[in-house]
BAKE-976795 format. One record per residue (C-alpha): residue in three letters; y, x, z. Coordinates in pm, 1 decimal. Example, Ala and Ser with C-alpha at 12.3 -4.5 7.8 and 13.67 -1.06 7.14 Angstrom:
BEGIN
+------+----------+----------+----------+
| type |        Y |        X |        Z |
+------+----------+----------+----------+
|  ala |   -450.0 |   1230.0 |    780.0 |
|  ser |   -106.0 |   1367.0 |    714.0 |
+------+----------+----------+----------+
***
This chain:
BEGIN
+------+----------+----------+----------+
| type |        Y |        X |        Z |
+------+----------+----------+----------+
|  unk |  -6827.6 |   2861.6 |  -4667.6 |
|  unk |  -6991.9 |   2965.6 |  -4978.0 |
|  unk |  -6791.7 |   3195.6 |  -5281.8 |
|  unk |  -7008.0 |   2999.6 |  -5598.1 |
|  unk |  -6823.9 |   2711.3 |  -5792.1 |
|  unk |  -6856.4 |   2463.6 |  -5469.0 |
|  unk |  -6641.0 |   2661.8 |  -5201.6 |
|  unk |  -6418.1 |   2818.4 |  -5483.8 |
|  unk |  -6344.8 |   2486.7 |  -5657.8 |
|  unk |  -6290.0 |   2344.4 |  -5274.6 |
|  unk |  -6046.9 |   2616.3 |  -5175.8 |
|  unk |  -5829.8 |   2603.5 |  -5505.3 |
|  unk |  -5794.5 |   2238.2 |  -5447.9 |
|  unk |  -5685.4 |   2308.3 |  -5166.6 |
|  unk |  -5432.8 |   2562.8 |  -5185.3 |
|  unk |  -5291.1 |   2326.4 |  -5514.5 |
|  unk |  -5233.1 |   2052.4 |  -5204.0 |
|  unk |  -5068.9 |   2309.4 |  -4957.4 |
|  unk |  -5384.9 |   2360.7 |  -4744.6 |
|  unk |  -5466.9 |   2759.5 |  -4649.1 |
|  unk |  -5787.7 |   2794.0 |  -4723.2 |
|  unk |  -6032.7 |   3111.3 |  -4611.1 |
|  unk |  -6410.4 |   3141.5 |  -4804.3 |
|  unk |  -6641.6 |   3310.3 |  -4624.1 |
|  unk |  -6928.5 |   3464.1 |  -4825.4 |
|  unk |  -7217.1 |   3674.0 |  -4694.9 |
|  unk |  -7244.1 |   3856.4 |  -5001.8 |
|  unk |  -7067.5 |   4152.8 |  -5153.0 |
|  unk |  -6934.7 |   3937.0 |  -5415.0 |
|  unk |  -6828.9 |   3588.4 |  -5578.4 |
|  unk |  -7137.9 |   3368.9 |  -5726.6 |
|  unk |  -7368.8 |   3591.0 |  -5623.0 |
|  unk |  -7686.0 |   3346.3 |  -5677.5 |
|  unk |  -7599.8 |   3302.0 |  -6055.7 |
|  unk |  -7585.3 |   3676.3 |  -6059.4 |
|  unk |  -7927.3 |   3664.0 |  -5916.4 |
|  unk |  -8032.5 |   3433.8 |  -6211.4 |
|  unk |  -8272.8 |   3536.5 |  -6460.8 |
|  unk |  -8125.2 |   3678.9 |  -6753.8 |
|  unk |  -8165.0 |   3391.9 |  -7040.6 |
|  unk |  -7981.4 |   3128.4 |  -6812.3 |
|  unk |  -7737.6 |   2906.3 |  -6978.2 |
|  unk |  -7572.4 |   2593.7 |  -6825.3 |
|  unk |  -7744.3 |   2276.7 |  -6950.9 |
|  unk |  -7403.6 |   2130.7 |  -6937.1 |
|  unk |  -7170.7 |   2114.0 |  -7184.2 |
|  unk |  -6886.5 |   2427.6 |  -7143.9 |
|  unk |  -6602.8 |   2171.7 |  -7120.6 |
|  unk |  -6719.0 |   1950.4 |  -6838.0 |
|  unk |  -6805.1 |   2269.0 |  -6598.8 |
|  unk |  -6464.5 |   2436.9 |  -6574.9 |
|  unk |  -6320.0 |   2398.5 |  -6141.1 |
|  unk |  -5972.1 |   2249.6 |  -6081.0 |
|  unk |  -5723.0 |   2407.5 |  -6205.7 |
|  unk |  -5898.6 |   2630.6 |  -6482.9 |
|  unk |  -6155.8 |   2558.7 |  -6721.3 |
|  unk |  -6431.3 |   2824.2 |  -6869.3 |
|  unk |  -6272.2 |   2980.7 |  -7188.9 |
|  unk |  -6382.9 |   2842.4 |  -7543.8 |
|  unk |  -6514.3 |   3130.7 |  -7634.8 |
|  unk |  -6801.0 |   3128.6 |  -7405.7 |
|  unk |  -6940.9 |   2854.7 |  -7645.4 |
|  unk |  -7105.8 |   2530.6 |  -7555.9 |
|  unk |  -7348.7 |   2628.0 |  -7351.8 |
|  unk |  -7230.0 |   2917.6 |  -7126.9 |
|  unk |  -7423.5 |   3217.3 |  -7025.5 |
|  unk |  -7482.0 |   3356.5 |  -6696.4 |
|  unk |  -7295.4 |   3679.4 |  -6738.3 |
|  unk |  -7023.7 |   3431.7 |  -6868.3 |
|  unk |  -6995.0 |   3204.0 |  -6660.9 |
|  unk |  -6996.5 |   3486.7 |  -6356.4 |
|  unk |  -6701.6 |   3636.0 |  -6526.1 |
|  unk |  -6547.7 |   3303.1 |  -6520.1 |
|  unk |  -6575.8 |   3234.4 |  -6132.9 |
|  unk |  -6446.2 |   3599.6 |  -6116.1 |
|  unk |  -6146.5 |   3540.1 |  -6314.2 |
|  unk |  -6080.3 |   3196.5 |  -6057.3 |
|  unk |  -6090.3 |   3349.4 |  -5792.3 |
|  unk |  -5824.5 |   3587.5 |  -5929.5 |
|  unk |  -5668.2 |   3316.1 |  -6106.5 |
|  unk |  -5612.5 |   3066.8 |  -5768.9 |
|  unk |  -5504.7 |   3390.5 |  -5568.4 |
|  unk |  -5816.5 |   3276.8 |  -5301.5 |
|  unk |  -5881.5 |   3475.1 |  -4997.3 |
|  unk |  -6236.1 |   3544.4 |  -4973.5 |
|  unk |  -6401.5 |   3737.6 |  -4709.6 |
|  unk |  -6730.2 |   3884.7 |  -4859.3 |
|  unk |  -6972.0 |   4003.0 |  -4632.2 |
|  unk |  -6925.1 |   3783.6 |  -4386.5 |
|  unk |  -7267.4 |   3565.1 |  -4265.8 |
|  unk |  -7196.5 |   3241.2 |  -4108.2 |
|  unk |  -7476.9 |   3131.7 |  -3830.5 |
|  unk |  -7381.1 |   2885.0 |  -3649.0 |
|  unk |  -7095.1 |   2553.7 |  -3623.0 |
|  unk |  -6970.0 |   2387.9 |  -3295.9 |
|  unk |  -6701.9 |   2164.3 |  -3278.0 |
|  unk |  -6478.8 |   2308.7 |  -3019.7 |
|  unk |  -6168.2 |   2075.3 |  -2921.8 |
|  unk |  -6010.9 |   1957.4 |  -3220.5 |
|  unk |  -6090.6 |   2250.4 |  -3453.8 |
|  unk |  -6454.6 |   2417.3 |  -3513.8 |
|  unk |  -6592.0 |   2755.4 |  -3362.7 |
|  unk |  -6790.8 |   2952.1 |  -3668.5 |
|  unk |  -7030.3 |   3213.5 |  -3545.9 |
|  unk |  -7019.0 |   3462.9 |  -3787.7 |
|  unk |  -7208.5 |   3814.6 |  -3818.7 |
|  unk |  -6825.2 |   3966.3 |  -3732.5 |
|  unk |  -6747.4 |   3727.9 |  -3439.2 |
|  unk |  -6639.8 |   3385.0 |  -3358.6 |
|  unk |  -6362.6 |   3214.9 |  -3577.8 |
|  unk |  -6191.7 |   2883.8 |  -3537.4 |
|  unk |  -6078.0 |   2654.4 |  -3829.1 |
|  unk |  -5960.4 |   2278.1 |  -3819.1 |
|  unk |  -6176.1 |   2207.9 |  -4099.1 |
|  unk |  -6538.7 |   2365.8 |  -4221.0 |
|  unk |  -6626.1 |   2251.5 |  -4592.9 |
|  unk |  -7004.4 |   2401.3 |  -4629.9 |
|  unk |  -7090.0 |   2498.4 |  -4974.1 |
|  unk |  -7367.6 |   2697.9 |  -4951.5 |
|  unk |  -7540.4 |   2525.1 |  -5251.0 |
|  unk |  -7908.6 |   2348.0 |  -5249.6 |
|  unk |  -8029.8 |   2687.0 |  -5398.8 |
|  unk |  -8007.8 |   2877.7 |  -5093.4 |
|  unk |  -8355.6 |   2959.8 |  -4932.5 |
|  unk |  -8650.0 |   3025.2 |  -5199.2 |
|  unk |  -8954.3 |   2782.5 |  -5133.7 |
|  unk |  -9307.6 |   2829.3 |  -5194.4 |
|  unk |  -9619.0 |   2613.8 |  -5095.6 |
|  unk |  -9846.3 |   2751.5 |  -4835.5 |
|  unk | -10148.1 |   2788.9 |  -5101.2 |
|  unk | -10509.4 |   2858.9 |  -4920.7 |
|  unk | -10531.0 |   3250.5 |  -5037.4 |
|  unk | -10177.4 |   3332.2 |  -5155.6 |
|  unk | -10146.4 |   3666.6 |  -4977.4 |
|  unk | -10494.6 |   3798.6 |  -5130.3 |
|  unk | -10382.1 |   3762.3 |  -5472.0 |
|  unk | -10416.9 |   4090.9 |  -5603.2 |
|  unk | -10196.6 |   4019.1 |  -5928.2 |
|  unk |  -9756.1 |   4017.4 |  -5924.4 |
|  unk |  -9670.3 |   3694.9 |  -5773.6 |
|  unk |  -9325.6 |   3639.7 |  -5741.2 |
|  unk |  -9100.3 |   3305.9 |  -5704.2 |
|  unk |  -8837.7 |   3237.3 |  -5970.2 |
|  unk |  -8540.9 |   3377.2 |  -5776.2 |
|  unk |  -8706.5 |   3703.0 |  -5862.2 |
|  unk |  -8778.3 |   3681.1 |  -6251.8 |
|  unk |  -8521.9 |   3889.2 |  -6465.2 |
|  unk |  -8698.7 |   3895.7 |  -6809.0 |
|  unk |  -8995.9 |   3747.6 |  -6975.6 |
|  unk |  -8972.8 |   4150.6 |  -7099.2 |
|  unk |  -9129.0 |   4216.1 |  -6745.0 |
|  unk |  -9443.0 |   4057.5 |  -6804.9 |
|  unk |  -9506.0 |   4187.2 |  -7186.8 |
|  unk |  -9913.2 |   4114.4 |  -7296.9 |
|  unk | -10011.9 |   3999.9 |  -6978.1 |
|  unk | -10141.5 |   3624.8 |  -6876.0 |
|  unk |  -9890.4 |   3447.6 |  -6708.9 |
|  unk |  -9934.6 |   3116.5 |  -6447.3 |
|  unk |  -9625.9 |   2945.4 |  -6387.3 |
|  unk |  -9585.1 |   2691.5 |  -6134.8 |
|  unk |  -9388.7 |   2393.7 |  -6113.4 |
|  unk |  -9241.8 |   2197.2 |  -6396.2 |
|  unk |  -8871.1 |   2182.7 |  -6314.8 |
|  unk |  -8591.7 |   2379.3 |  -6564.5 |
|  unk |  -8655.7 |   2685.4 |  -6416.7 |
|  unk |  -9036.6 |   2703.6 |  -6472.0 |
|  unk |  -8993.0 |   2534.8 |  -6826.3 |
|  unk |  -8708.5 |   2809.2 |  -6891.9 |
|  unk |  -8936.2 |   3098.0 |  -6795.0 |
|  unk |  -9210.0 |   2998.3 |  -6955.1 |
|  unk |  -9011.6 |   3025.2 |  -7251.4 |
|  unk |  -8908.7 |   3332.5 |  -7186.8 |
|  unk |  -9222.6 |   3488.2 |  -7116.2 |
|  unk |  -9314.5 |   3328.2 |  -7479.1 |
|  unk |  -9043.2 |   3500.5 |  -7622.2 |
|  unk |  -9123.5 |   3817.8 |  -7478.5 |
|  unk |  -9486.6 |   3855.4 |  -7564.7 |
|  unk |  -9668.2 |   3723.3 |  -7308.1 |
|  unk | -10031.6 |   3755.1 |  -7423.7 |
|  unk | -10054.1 |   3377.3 |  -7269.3 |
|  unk |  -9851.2 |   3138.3 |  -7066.1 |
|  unk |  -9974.7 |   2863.1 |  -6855.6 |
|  unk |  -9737.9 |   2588.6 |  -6721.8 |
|  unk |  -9910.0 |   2442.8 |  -6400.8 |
|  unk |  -9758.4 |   2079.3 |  -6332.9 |
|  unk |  -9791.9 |   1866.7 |  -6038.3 |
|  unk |  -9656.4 |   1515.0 |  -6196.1 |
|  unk |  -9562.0 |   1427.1 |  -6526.6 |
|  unk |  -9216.5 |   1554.5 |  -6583.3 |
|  unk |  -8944.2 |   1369.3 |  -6770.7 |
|  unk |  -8815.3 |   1616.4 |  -7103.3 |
|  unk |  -8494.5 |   1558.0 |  -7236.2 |
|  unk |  -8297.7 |   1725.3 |  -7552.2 |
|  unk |  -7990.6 |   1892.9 |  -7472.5 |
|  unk |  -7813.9 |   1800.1 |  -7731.5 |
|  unk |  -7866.1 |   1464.0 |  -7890.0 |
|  unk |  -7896.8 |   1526.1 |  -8313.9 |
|  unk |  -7835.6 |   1893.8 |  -8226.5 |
|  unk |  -7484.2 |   1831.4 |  -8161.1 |
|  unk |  -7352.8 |   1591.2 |  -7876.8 |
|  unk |  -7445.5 |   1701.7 |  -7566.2 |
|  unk |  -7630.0 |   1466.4 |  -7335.7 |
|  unk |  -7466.2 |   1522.2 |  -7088.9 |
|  unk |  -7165.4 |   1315.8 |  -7234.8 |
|  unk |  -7432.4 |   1065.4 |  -7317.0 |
|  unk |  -7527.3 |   1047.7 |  -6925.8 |
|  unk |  -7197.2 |    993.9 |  -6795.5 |
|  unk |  -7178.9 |    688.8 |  -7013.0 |
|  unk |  -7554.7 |    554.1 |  -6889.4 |
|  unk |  -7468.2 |    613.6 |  -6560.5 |
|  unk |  -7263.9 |    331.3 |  -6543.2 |
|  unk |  -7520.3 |     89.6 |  -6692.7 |
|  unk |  -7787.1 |    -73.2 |  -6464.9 |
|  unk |  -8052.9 |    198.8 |  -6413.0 |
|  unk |  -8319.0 |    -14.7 |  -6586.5 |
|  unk |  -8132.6 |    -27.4 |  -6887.1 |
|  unk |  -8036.6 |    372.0 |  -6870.0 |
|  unk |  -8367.6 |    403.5 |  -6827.5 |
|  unk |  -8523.1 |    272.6 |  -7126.6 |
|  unk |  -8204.2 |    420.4 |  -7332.8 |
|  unk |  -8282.3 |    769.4 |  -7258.7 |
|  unk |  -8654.3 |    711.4 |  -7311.0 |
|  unk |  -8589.6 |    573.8 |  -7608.2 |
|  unk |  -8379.9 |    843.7 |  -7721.3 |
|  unk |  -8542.8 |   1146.8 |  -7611.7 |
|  unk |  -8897.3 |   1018.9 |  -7770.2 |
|  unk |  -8665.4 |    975.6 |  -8085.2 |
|  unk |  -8560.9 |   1348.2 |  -8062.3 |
|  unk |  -8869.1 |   1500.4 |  -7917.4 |
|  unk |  -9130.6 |   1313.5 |  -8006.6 |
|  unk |  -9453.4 |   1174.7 |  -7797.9 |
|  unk |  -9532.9 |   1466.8 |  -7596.1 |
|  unk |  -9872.6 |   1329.0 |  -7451.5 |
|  unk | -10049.7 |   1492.4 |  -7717.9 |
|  unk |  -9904.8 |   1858.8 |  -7593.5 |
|  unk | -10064.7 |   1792.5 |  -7235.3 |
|  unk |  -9728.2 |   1694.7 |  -7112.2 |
|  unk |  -9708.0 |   1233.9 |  -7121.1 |
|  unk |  -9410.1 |   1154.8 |  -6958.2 |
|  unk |  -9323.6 |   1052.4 |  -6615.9 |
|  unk |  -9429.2 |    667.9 |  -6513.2 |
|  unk |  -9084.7 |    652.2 |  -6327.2 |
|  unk |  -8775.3 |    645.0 |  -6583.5 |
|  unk |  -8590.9 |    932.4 |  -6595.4 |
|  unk |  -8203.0 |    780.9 |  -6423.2 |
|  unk |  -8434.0 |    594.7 |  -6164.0 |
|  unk |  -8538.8 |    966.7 |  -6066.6 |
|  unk |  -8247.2 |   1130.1 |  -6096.9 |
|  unk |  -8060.1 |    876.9 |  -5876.5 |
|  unk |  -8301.6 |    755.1 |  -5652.1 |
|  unk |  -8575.8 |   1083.3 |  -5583.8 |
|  unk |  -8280.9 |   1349.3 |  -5718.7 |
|  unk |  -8529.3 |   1471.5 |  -5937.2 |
|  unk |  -8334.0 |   1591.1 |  -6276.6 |
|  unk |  -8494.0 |   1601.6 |  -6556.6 |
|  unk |  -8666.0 |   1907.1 |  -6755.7 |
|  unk |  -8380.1 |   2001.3 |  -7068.6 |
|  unk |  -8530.8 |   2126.3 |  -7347.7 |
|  unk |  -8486.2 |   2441.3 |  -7438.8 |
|  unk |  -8766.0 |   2579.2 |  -7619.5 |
|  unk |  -9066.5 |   2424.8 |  -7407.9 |
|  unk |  -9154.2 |   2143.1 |  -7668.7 |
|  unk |  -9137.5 |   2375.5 |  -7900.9 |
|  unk |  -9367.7 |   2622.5 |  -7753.9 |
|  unk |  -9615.3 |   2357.7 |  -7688.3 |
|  unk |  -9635.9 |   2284.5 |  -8056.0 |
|  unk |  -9715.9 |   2591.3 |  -8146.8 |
|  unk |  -9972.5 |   2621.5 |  -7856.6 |
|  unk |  -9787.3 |   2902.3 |  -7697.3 |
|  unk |  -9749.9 |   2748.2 |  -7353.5 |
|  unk | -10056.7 |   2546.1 |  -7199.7 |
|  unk | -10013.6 |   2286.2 |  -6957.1 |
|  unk | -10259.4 |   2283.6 |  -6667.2 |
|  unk | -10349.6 |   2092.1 |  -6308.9 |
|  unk | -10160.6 |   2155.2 |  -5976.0 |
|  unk | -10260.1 |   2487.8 |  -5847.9 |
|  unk | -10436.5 |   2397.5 |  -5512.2 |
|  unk | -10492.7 |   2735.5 |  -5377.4 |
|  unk | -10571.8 |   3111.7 |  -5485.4 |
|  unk | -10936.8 |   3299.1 |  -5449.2 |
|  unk | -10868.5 |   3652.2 |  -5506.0 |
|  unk | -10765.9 |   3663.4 |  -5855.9 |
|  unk | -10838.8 |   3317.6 |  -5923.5 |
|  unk | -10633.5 |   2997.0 |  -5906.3 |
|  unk | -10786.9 |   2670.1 |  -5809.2 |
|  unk | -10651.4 |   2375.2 |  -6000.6 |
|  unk | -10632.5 |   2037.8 |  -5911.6 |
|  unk | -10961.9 |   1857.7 |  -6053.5 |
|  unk | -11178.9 |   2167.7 |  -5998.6 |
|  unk | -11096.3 |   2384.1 |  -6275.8 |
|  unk | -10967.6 |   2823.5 |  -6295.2 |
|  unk | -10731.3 |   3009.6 |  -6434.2 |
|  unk | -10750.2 |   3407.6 |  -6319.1 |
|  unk | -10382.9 |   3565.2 |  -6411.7 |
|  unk | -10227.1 |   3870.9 |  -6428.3 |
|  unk |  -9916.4 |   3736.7 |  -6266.6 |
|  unk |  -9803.6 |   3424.2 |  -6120.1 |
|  unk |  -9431.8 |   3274.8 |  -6069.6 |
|  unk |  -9374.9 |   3007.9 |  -5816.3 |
|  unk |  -9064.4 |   2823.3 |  -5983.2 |
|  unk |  -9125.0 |   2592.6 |  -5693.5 |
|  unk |  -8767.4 |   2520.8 |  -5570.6 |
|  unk |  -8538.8 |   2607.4 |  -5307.3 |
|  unk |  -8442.7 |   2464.8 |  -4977.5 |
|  unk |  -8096.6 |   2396.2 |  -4872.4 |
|  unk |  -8188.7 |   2578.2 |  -4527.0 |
|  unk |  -7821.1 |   2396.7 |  -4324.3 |
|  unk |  -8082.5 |   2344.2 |  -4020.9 |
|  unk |  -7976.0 |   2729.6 |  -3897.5 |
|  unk |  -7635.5 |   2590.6 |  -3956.9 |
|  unk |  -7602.8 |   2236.9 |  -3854.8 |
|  unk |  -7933.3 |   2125.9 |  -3740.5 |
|  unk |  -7820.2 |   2068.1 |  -3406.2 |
|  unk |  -7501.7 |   1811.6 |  -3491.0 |
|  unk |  -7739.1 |   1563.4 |  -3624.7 |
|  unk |  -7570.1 |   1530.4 |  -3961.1 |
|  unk |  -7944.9 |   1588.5 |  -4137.4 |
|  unk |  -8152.6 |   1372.1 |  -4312.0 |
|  unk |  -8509.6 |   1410.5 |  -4327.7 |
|  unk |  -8485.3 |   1626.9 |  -4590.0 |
|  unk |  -8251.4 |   1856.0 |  -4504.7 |
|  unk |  -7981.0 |   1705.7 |  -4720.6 |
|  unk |  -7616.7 |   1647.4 |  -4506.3 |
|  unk |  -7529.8 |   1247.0 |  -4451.0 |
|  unk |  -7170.3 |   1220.8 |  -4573.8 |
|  unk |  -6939.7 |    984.8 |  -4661.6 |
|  unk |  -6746.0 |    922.2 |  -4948.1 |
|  unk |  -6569.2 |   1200.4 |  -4908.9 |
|  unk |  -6840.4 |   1432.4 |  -4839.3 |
|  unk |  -6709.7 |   1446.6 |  -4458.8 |
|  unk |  -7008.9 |   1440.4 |  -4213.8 |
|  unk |  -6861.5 |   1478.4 |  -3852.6 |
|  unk |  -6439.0 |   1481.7 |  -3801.6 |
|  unk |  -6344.7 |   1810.9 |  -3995.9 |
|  unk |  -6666.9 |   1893.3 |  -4101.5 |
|  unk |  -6739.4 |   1836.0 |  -4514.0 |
|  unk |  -7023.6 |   1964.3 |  -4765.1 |
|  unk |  -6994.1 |   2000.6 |  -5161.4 |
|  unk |  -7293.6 |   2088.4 |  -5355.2 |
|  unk |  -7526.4 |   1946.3 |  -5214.5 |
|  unk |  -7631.5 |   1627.4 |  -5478.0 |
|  unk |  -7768.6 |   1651.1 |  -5808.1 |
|  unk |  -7626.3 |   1371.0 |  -6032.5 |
|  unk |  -7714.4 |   1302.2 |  -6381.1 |
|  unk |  -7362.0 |   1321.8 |  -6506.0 |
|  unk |  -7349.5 |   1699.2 |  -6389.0 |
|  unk |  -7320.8 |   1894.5 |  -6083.3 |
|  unk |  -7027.5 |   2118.7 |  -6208.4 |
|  unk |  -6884.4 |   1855.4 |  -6310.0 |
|  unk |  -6928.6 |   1656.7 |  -5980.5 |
|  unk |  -6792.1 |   1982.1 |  -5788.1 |
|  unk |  -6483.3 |   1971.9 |  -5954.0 |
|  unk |  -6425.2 |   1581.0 |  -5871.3 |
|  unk |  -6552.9 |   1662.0 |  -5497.7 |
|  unk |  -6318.0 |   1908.8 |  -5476.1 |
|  unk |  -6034.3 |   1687.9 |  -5510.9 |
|  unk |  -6174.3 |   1408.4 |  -5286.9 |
|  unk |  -6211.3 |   1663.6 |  -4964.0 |
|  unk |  -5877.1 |   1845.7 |  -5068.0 |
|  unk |  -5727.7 |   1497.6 |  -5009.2 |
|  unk |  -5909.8 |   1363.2 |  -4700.6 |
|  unk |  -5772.5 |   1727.4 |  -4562.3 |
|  unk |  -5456.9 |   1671.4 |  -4699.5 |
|  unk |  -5422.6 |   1288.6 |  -4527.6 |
|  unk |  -5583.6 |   1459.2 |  -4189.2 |
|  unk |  -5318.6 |   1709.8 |  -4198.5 |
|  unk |  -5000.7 |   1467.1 |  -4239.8 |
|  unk |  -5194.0 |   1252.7 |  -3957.2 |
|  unk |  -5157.4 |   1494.2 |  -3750.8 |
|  unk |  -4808.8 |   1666.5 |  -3833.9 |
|  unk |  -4689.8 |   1293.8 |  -3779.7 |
+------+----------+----------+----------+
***
C-alpha cells in the first residue's frame, strides 16, 4: 500500500526475489506527497544514499536532489522495475481472513497473503487546536499547503513549529520578500550543517556516529555543528538541553538541517519568538504573554501517520500511533510496515535496507509454505 519510495522500493524487492507484488495507491499518480511538496524542497540526504533497490537517482540530479527530480526518479522506477500499480485505489480497512488478508478498498474487497503498509508518517496534516484559530481573519494555512515563499511577497509572516519544514519555509519566505518572518518555537531545536566543511555530507558522518554510544555521538555532533555554525544562543535560537542522537533515537525527533536559517538569523531576517498559545482575531498569543498580529500564518506543525482508520482495531499501535514491529518490520503474520521510523542515518536510505529485510521474511514465508 502506498506508490512513494516505501511501497515502490518494497515491491521491486520483491519482484527481484520472485514475489508478485500489487501497490495500491489512492492517488492519480506515483509519489504524490513529494509532488505536493513545496517548491524549494531538496533531500537533506546525500543523492547517493537515497536511490531504492535496484536503481539509484541519476548523478546528474546533483548532491542534493530536488523535488521535481527526485519525482521523476520514482517515475522512472516504477517504469524501470515493470511494477503494477493501481492508482486510484483507497484502502480503508485490513482483516486477517484465514491465512491471507481481506483489504477493503474504495473498489471492493481484495485478498493478498501479505499487506506491507507504506503509507508514510506524512500522511494526515496536524495542527494544534489553538483557542481562536477559526477567527483568524489573515491566510492560515499548514505546510502541506505552501508552494512558494513568492505567495506571501511584503507581507508579515508567523511560522510555527521549528522542524525542517518550518525552518525551510521560513527561508523561503526570506527569499521571496517577505516584509518579515517570524519563526515561533516551542523547545529549543537542535541545528545541524548539511554538509560538514561545505563538502561531506553529514549524513555519511551519522551513519558512522550511530554506531558509537549515544553519549559520545552526542557530544561529537555538538561539537561539530557549534564548530560549523557557531553559538546560536545569541540569534534567539540556544540549542536543545537533550543531545541531538539521544533525540533522534530515543524521542525520533530529527534534527533542524541548515539550509539558510542560521544564516537568515544573522542577518536578522527571521525572528525567533515564544510558542503560539492561541489566536485573538488578528492577534497571536505567545507563550510568556507577548503579540505578534500577522498577515499570514503557516502551521509547519507535523503530520500524523493516521494507520488507526487502517489498523487500529488489530492492536498493532503504540500510543502514538506508530506500528510495533519486529525486526523485520512484520507486525501480525503477513502483515509488515516500511516508513514508518526516522533514523539518523537516513530514511531513504533505511527504506531501501527495509525493503530487502521484508522481501526476505516474504520470501522464507513463501518456501514455508510451498514446502
Amino acid at each position: 500500500m502506498g506508490a512513494g519510495p516505501g511501497g515502490l522500493g518494497v515491491a521491486a524487492a520483491l519482484r527481484s526475489s520472485g514475489i508478485p507484488a500489487v501497490i495500491l495507491e489512492r492517488a492519480s499518480s506515483v509519489g504524490a506527497s513529494w509532488r505536493g511538496h513545496y517548491e524549494r524542497l531538496h533531500l537533506h540526504t546525500a543523492r547517493t544514499l537515497s536511490g531504492l533497490p535496484g536503481l539509484g537517482i541519476p548523478r546528474a540530479a546533483g548532491t542534493w536532489v530536488s523535488r521535481d527530480d527526485f519525482v521523476a526518479y520514482l517515475e522512472t522506477y516504477a517504469r524501470h522495475h515493470g511494477l503494477d500499480i493501481r492508482l486510484g485505489l483507497e484502502v480503508h480497512r485490513l482483516d486477517p481472513d484465514g491465512p491471507r488478508w481481506r483489504v477493503e478498498t474504495s473498489a471492493g474487497a481484495l485478498h493478498f497473503r501479505a499487506v506491507v503498509v507504506a503509507t508514510g508518517q506524512n500522511c494526515v496534516p496536524f495542527i494544534p487546536s489553538w483557542p481562536g484559530r477559526e477567527n483568524f481573519p489573515g491566510a492560515f494555512l499548514h505546510s502541506s499547503r505552501f508552494r512558494s515563499g513568492e505567495d506571501h511577497r511584503g507581507q508579515d509572516v508567523l511560522v510555527v513549529g521549528a522542524g525542517n519544514s518550518g525552518a525551510e519555509i521560513a527561508v523561503d519566505l526570506v527569499e521571496h520578500g517577505a516584509a518579515r518572518v517570524s519563526l515561533s518555537i516551542r523547545r529549543p531545536p537542535n541545528v545541524v550543517p548539511r554538509a560538514v566543511a561545505g563538502l561531506v555530507p553529514a549524513q555519511f558522518v551519522s551513519i558512522l556516529l550511530s554506531r558509537l554510544p549515544l553519549a559520545v555521538a552526542d557530544a561529537f555532533a555538538r561539537a561539530t555543528a557549534r564548530l560549523t555554525l557557531g553559538d546560536l544562543a545569541s540569534l534567539g535560537l540556544p540549542h536543545s538541553e537533550r543531545g541531538i542522537y539521544t533525540e533522534m533515537v530515543r524521542d525520533r525527533q530529527i534534527p533542524i538541517i541548515d539550509v539558510g536559517l542560521v544564516a537568515a538569523l544573522r542577518a536578522r531576517r527571521v525572528h525567533i519568538l515564544p510558542a503560539v498559545e492561541g489566536f485573538e482575531g488578528r492577534r497571536a498569543r505567545l507563550q510568556g504573554g507577548g503579540t505578534v498580529e500577522p498577515d499570514a500564518v503557516i502551521a509547519a506543525t507535523g503530520y500524523r501517520a493516521g494507520l488507526e482508520r487502517l489498523v487500529g482495531h488489530l492492536a498493532v499501535l503504540g500510543a502514538d500511533g506508530s506500528p510495533i514491529v519486529d525486526r523485520s518490520l512484520q507486525a501480525a503474520p503477513g502483515l509488515h510496515f516500511v516508513g514508518f521510523s526516522n533514523p539518523p542515518t537516513g530514511n531513504l536510505r533505511q527504506m531501501r535496507i527495509d525493503a530487502w529485510r521484508v522481501a526476505r521474511r516474504l520470501r522464507q514465508a513463501s518456501a514455508r509454505a510451498a514446502a
